[in-house]
Each structure stands twice: as C-alpha cells, then as structure tokens.
C-alpha positions, 0 to 999 in steps of 0.5 A, spaced: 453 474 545 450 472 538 448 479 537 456 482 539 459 477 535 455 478 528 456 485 530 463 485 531 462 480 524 459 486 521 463 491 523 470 488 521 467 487 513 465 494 513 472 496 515 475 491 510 470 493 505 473 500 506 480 498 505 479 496 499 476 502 496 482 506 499 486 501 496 482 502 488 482 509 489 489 509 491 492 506 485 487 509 479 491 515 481 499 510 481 499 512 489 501 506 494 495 506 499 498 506 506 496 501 512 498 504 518 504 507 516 506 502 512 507 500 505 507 494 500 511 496 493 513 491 488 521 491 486 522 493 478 529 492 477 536 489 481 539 496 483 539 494 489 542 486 489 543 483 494 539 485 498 533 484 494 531 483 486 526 485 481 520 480 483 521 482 490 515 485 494 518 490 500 515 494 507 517 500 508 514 505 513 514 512 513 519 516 517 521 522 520 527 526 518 530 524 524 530 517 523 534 517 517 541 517 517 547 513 513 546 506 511 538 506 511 535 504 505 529 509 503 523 509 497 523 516 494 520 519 488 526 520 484 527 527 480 531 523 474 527 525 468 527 518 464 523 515 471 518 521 470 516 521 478 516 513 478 518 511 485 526 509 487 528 505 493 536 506 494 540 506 499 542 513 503 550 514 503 550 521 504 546 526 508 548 534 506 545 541 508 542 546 502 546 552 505 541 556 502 534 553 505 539 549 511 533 542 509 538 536 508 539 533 502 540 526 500 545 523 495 543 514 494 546 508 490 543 501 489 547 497 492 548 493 485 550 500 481 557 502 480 556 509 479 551 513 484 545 517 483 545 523 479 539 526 483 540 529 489 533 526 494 529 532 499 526 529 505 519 531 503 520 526 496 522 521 501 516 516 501 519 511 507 525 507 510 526 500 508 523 495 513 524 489 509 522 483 504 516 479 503 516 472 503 514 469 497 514 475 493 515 473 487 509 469 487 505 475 489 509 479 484 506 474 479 499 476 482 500 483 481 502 483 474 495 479 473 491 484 476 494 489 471 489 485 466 482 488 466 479 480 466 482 478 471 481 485 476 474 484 474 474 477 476 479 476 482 477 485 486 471 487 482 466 481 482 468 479 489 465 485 492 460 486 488 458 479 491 459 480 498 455 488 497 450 484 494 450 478 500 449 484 506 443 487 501 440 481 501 442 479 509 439 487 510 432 486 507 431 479 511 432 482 517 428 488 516 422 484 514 423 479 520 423 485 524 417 488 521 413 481 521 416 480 529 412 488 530 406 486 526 406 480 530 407 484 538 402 489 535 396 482 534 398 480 541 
C-alpha cells in the first residue's frame, strides 16, 4: 500500500510538473494554456460592466458553434486593428450568415459600450463562451501582474521547479543506491 501511494505521489508530481511547462510554453508564445477545455483569463478593461471589470480573472470553455446563440458572452480574437490580434471578450447580439461561405458571422458589444463593435467575429477566432467570474480575482490579478517581472517569476515559477527537479534527482539516486546495496547484500547470501 506504501508502494501504490508514493507511486501514485509520484505520478501526480509528474503530471503537475507537465502542466506547468505547458503552462511556461503556452504563455512564451502570449497563448491561454487550456485545462480540459477550460481557460482562466485576466480582464483588461470595464467593457463589460456590470458583469465584470478590469482586475477581474474569468473561466470560459470552448464551444461549438451550435452552442453559441444571442446573449452569450464569448472571447474571441479581435480583428480590430489598434488590438492587434489581443483577445476581447464582449457579448454576442447578433448572429448572420456570409452569404458567399454560408459561416455565421458574429456582431458583439461590451455590455458598458454605448456603440457596438465595429468588427464582425467568425466562429473559428471565437476562443470560448464565458463561464463565469473568479472569486478574488483581483488579488489574482495582482499576482499575475507581479509574474510580469523577471525576479519574481524566478523566484515564485522558476526556483520552485528547480527545487522540486532537483529534490526527485536526489530521491532517485537514493534508491538506486539502496537498491544496489540490497542486490550486493542478496548476491553475499
């Protein structure tokens, strides 16, 4: 039972270890990294009061285009030129179809806008559907905005891992060398 627990231990380490590099990659190359579908973004303005504010960390999920529908609020990348391909989350008021390519074509609105978008959204640079809000975002928000600076990404991601690579490194020659020593000990017998 010992075994299958520090197996088990050993494994879910593995996997978080895993995660997170996934996580480094995902945003060296300014991509959300997704976990099962699902995405934790950081809210830059006040667009979409009073649903939620600038400071404000939210889920959405990924959906199909038979799961959007009037209403929703969905993140997308915007083709607004002075956003330059930044991500925009707004709410869907109306839904047409391209008559030329017969894909349906998204017009949105922040909720705190008086005017609408001036760009229209296509389903595939929709990223995902608004699932909800954070609690204690801000203080989240705080956080992610400190990751920003070099020292304290170091000190609070990088050393960590380092620490805990190192740690399993150490553990793993142990028990190469107690099990070498149990052989020698079986092979005196």
């Amino acid at each position: 039972m010992k075994k299958l627990l520090a197996g088990t231990g050993n494994l879910i380490f593995i996997a978080v270890t895993l995660y997170l590099c996934y996580f480094i990659v995902s945003a060296a190359y300014n991509r959300t990294p997704a976990f099962f579908g699902y995405r934790m973004l950081r809210v830059v303005t006040d667009s979409m009061e009073p649903v939620f504010a600038g400071g404000d960390c939210i889920i959405i999920k990924e959906a199909g285009e038979e799961e959007l529908a009037i209403g929703d609020i969905v993140t997308f990348v915007s083709g607004d030129p002075s956003l330059e391909g930044a991500y925009n989350t707004h709410r869907i008021y109306d839904i047409a179809r391209d008559y030329t390519t017969g894909e349906a074509v998204y017009y949105t609105k922040g909720d705190g806008n008086t005017w609408t978008d001036e760009y229209t959204v296509s389903r595939e640079d929709i990223v995902g559907k608004y699932v909800g809000k954070i609690p204690y975002g801000e203080a989240l928000t705080l956080f992610l905005d400190k990751l920003a600076e070099k020292n304290f990404y170091f000190a609070a991601i990088i050393l960590p891992i380092v620490l805990c690579l190192t740690s399993c490194v150490v553990q793993l020659v142990k028990e190469i060398r107690r099990a070498a020593r149990k052989r020698g000990e079986d092979e005196e017998v």
